[in-house]
N, C-alpha and C positions, 0 to 999 in steps of 0.2 A: 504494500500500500504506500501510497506517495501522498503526501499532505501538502499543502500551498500556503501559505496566511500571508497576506497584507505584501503581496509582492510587488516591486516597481522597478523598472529599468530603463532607464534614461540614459539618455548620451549627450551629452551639453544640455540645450536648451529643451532640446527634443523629446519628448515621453511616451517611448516604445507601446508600454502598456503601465495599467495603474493598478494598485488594489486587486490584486487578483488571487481571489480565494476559491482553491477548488482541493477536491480530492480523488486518488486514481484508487480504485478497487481495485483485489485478484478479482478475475474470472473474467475480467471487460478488455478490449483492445480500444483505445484514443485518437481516431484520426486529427491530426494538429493542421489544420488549411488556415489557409491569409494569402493576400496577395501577394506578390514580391515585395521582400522589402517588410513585410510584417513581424517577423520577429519570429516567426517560426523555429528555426536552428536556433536560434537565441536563447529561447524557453526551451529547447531542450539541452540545453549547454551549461544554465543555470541549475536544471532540477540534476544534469550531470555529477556537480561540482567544478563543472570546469571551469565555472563564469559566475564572479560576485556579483546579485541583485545591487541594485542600490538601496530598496529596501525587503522586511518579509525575510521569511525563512523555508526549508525546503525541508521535512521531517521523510525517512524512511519509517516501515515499520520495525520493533524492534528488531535484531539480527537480521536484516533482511541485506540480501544482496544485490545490487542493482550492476548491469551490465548494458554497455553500450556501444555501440558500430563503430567501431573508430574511420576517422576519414585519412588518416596518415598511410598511408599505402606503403610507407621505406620503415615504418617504423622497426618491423620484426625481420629485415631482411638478412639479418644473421643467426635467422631459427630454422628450423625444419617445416612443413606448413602443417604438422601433425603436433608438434608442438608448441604451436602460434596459438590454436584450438584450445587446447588443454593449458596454457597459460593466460584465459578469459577465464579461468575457474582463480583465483588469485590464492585464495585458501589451498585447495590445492593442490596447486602447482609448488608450494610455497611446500605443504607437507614432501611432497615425492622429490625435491630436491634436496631438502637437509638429510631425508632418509636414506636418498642415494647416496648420500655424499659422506653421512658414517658407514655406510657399506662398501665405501671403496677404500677404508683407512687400511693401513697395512697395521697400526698398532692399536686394536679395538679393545677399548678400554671398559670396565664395568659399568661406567657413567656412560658410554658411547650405548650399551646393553638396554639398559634404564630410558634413556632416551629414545632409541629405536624403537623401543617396547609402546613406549607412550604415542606414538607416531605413527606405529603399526594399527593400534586401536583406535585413532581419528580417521587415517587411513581406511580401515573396514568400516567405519559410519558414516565416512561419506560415498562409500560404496567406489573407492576408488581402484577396487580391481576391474572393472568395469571401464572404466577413463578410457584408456586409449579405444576398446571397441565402439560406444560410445564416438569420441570423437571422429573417429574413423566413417563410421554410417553418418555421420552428419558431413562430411568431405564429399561422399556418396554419392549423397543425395542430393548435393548440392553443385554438383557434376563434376568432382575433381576426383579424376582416376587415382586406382589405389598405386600406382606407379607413381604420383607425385606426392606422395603421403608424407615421402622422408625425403623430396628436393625441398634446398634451401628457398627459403620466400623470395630473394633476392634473384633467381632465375625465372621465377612464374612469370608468367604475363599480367599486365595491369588486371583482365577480366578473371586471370585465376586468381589475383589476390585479393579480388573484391571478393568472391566466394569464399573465400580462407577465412577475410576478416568478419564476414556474416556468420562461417561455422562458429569462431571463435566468441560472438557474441550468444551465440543459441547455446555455447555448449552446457551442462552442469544445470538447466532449468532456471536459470535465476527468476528471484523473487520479482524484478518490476526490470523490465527491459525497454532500452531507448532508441527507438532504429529510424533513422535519417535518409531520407532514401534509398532505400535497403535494395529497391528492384532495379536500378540503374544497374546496366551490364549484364544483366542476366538474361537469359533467351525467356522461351514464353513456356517450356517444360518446366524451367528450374523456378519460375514465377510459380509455376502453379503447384509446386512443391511444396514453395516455402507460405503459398496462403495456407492450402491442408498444413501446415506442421503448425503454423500460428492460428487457425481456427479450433486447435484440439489445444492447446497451449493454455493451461490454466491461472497464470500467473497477471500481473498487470504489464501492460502491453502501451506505450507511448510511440505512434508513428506517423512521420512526417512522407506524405509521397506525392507523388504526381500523376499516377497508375490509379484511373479511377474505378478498374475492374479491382484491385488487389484492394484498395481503400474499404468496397463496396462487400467484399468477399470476407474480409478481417473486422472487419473493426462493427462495434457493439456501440458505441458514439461519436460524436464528433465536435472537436472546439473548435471552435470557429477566431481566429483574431481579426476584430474588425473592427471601426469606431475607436481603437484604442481600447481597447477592452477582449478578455476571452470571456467565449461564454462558450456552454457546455449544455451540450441536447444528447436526447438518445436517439439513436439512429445513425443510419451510413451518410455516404457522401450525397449520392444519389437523391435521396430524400433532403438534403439540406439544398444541393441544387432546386429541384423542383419545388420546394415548398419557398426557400427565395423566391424564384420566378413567379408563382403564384404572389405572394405575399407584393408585389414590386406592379404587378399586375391591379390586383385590388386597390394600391395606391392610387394607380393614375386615374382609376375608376370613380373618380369624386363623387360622382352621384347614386354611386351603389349606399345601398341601405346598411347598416353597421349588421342588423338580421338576417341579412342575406350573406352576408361577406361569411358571419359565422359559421352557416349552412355551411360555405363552399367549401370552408376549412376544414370544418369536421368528417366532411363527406370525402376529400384528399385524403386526408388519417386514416380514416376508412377501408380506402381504395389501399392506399400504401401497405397498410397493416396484411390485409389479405395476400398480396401479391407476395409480401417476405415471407406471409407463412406456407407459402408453396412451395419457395427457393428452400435451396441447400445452403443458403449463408448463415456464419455463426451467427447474425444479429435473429432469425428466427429461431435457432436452437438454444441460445440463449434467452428468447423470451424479452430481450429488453424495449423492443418495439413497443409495446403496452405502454409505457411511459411516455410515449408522446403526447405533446396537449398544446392548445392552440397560443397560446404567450410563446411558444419557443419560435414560430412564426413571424419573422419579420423581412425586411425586403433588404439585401445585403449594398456599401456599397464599392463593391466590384464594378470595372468596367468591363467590358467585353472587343475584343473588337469586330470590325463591322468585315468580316471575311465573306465577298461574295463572288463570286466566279461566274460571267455570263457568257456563254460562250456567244461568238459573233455568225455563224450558221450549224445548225445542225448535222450531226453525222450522217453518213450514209449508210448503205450496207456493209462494205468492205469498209474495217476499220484497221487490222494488223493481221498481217499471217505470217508466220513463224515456221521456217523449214529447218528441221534438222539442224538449230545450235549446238554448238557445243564448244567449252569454255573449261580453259585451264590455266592457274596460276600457281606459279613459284613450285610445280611437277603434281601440286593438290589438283586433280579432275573437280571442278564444281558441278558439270551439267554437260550430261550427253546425248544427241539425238532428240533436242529438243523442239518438238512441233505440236502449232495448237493457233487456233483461230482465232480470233477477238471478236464477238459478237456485238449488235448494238445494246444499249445496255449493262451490258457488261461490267462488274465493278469487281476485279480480280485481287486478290492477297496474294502473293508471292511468298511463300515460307521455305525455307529452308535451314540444317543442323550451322551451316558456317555461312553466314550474314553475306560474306563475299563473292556467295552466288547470284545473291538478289540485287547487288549495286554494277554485279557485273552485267547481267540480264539489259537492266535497266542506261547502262551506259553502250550497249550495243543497239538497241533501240534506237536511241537517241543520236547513233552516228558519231558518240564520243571515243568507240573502242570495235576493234576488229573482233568477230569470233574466229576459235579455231576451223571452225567446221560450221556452212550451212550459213540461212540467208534469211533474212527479215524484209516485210515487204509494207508500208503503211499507202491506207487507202487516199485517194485524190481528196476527197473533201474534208480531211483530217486535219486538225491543228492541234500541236502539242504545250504544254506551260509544263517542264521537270524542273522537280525540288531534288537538289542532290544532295545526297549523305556527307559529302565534302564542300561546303561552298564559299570554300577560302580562295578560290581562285579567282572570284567573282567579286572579291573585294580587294584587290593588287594594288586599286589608286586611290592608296593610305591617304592623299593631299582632298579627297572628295568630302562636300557634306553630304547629307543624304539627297540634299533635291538635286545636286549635281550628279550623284552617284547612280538615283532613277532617272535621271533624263537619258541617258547612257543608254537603255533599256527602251525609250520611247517616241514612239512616229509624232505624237503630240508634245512637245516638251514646255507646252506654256506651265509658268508657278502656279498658277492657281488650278491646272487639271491636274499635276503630279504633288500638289498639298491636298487633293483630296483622297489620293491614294493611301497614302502614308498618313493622313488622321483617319481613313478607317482602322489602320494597326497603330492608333496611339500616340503617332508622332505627331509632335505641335508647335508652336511657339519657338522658342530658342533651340530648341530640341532638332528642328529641321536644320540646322546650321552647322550639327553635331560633325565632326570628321567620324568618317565609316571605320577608321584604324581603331578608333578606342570604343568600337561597339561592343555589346555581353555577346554571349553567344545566340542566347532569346533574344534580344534589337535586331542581330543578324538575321535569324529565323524571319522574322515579323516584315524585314527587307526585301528578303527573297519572295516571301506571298505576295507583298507588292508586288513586284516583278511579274510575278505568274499573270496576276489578275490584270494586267496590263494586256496580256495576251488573247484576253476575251477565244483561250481555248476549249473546244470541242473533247480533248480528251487531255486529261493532266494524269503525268507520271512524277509518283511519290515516292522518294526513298528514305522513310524512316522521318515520316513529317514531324512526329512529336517530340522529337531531339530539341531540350534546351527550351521548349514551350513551360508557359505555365499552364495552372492547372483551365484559366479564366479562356486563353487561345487554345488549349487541346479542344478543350467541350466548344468553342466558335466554330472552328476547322472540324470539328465530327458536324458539327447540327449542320452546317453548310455542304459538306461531302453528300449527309443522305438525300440531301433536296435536289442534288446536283442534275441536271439535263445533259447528262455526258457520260463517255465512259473514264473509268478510274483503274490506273494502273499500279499496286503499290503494295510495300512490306511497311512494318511495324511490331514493334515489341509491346503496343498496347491491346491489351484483351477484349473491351470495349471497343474499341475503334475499330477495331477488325470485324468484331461481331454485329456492328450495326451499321457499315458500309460494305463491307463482301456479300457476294451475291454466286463466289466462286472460289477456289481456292485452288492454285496450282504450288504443288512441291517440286521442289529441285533438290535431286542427290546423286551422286556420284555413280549409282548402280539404276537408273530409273528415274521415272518424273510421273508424279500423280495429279490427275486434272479432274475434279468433281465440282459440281455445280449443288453446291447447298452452304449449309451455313458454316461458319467456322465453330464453330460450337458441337455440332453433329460431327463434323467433320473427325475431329481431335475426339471423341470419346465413340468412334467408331469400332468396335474390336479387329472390324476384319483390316480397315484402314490400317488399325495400329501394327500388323502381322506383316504387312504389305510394306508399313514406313522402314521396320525394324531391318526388313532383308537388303531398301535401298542403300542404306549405310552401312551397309555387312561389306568387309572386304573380301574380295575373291580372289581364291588361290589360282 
């Protein structure tokens, strides 16, 4: 359990948030949402230790152990990643070291006896013979083969040591766990691992993310930082979106009746309640949905941006035909023999085990890259807008602001057509003046949709669009995707976003390519599919 009292955190003049009294139960997961800039990582940095409030205090319960994601990636790279795991239990790590270390004395003294003794019996209470298996299925499961159990951290790759330091935070059960974007870098297997292992996870649960599938899947409530203030509902993310929306809805309604407005809320509660108790998410198994009441209701404020895509004529019948690609890097086979037609309509997910099949795919498409083998043919009335997984190249002329940097990009280049591009995604005021060199990586993003939308294209290819969005632009970019009069070409590591814009799903693997027209959902809990994926990654002798 986590306690809050009378918390405040100020930075000069500025006041993060004020007064903020809450408390985190076992048994509940906490989605932590706010806009950029709200103090999210903040508040979890404080309830960490790692960061003094300016005021308030931060209570565990007694003996409790709290554990958290570390973001330091160099930190253990002089351990083994087996032993990175088992040194997140601090206790002990702390016992199996002293104990090793009178077990390696050449001159074992009777006090050395006595001690071991006492160290053996903490040892077996905290069920430390266990430890390394344990550790090891949490490596697992989290996809890091048992061959890199005992490579040093220091050789891993950035994405194997995100999963290290994820194992390392899960390991040992801790009493109240603090995870900061936990699903960054992980595929959409090892995502849905880690929602099942945090949905059975009985402990308290504090997580900050951008994955509004995993948000939606885990979490039993969610605080909202807004107004300068957290506040603390029961329910997913899901529910805090929609019932904002509504709530922001009834505002502008001036003339609705206070009677009526009640109805409509109650009758959302309603709707909402039923639909989780039919899902498989912890918030139905846990029962915390009941708790909802119409005060937790109010209109968030969030901006959103205005992402709209029209395309300038419609497609025809012939939109892509795809003969026999196939595509290889650095001796890895990513995709062989690969043919399939683009239908109108069509709104395709590209998935695959190694990401670098799907940016390749999509840069052979696009004219940016040669396949090995075989030939892509796009139809006459087709026009493309691609968002690329790399789009640093796209910003070379460091000297540009942004209205210099979209004119670049456009047949119209008056200021006043290309400032309303860029105040659909946010950009305003002195902000237009901004040089492209010192943009985040999200300004960037939010540039590039410019760009697209500029293209008033027929068919948009997406590589990985939710890179570096928040949570306010992913949910813009989905509600505008499903509306979309066009066809949609694209991968993504978000589970939502997949599931409510595919219409199709093709897989790319080194032994095979699978092409089925249903949902992504169906898709992935297919048994026979799943028999079929397992064999295309299977190497052959």
């Amino acid at each position: 359990m986590i306690t809050v009292g009378g918390l405040d955190i100020q930075f000069g003049k500025r006041a993060l948030f004020q007064d903020v009294n809450l408390k985190f139960v076992p048994g509940n997961c906490y989605g932590i949402i706010g806009a950029n800039g709200a103090g999210k990582s903040t508040f979890l940095r404080v309830i960490s230790g790692d960061m003094e409030p300016t005021r308030g205090t931060v209570f565990l319960g007694p003996g409790e152990r709290l554990s958290v994601l570390s973001q330091d990636h160099f930190a253990f790279d002089g351990h083994t990643a087996l032993d990175t795991v088992l040194m997140g239990h601090t206790t002990l790590w702390e016992i199996m070291s002293e104990k090793n270390a009178i077990y390696a004395k050449e001159d074992f003294t009777d006090e050395d006896g006595i001690r071991a003794s006492e160290l053996e019996e903490k040892f077996a209470e905290m069920e430390g013979w266990n430890a390394e298996s344990d550790a090891a299925a949490l490596l697992s499961g989290l996809g890091i083969r048992e061959d890199l159990h005992y490579r040093m951290m220091g050789e891993l790759s950035g994405k194997q040591k995100v999963r290290v330091l994820l194992a390392r935070a899960l390991f040992g059960k801790p009493d109240n766990l603090l995870l900061d974007e936990p699903t960054n870098d992980l595929d959409l297997e090892t995502v849905a691992w880690l929602e099942n292992y945090l949905s059975n996870f009985e402990q308290t649960v504090l997580v900050v993310s951008h994955d509004r599938h995993f948000l939606d899947s885990v979490c039993t409530h969610t605080v909202d930082i807004d107004f300068g203030k957290l506040k603390l509902f029961a329910g997913n993310y899901s529910f805090w979106y929609e019932s904002s929306q509504l709530a922001l809805r009834q505002q502008q309604q001036q003339n609705k009746k206070s009677e009526e407005k009640k109805k409509e809320l109650e009758e959302f509660i309603r709707r909402f309640s039923a639909n989780v108790a039919k899902s498989k998410q912890t918030t139905s198994r846990k029962k915390m949905i009941e708790k909802l009441n119409i005060e937790e209701i109010e209109p968030s404020s969030r901006r959103y941006p205005g992402i709209i895509f029209t395309p300038s004529r419609e497609p025809g019948n012939q939109i892509l035909e795809v003969a026999g690609l196939t595509k290889t890097i650095g001796g890895d086979l990513l995709f062989k023999d690969l043919s399939f037609n683009v239908e109108k309509d069509d709104r395709i997910v590209f998935i695959s085990r190694d990401p670098r099949a799907m940016t390749a795919f999509f840069r052979i498409i696009n004219g940016e890259e040669e396949p090995d083998a075989g030939a892509c043919k796009w139809g006459q009335t087709i026009t493309t807008a691609y968002l690329p997984l790399d789009n640093a190249p796209y910003f070379n002329s460091s000297n540009d602001n942004l209205l210099e940097w979209l004119s670049r990009f456009a047949k119209d280049t008056n200021e006043v057509f290309l400032k309303g591009f860029l105040g659909r995604m946010l950009f305003s005021g002195e902000e237009l003046l901004k040089k492209v060199s010192v943009l985040s990586g999200g300004e960037k993003m939010r540039c590039m949709i410019s760009r697209m939308m500029l293209r008033d294209a027929n068919t948009l290819i997406l590589d990985t669009p939710t890179n570096h969005l928040d949570l306010e632009s992913i949910q813009a970019f989905n509600n505008t995707l499903i509306n979309f009069k066009g066809n949609v070409l694209f991968a993504s590591h978000d589970h939502e976003f997949i599931q409510t814009v595919a219409n199709r799903v093709i897989e790319l693997a080194p032994n095979g390519n699978i092409d089925k027209i249903m949902e992504y959902d169906d898709y992935i809990s297919d048994p026979e599919i799943a028999v079929l994926r397992e064999k295309m990654y299977t190497r052959r002798m």
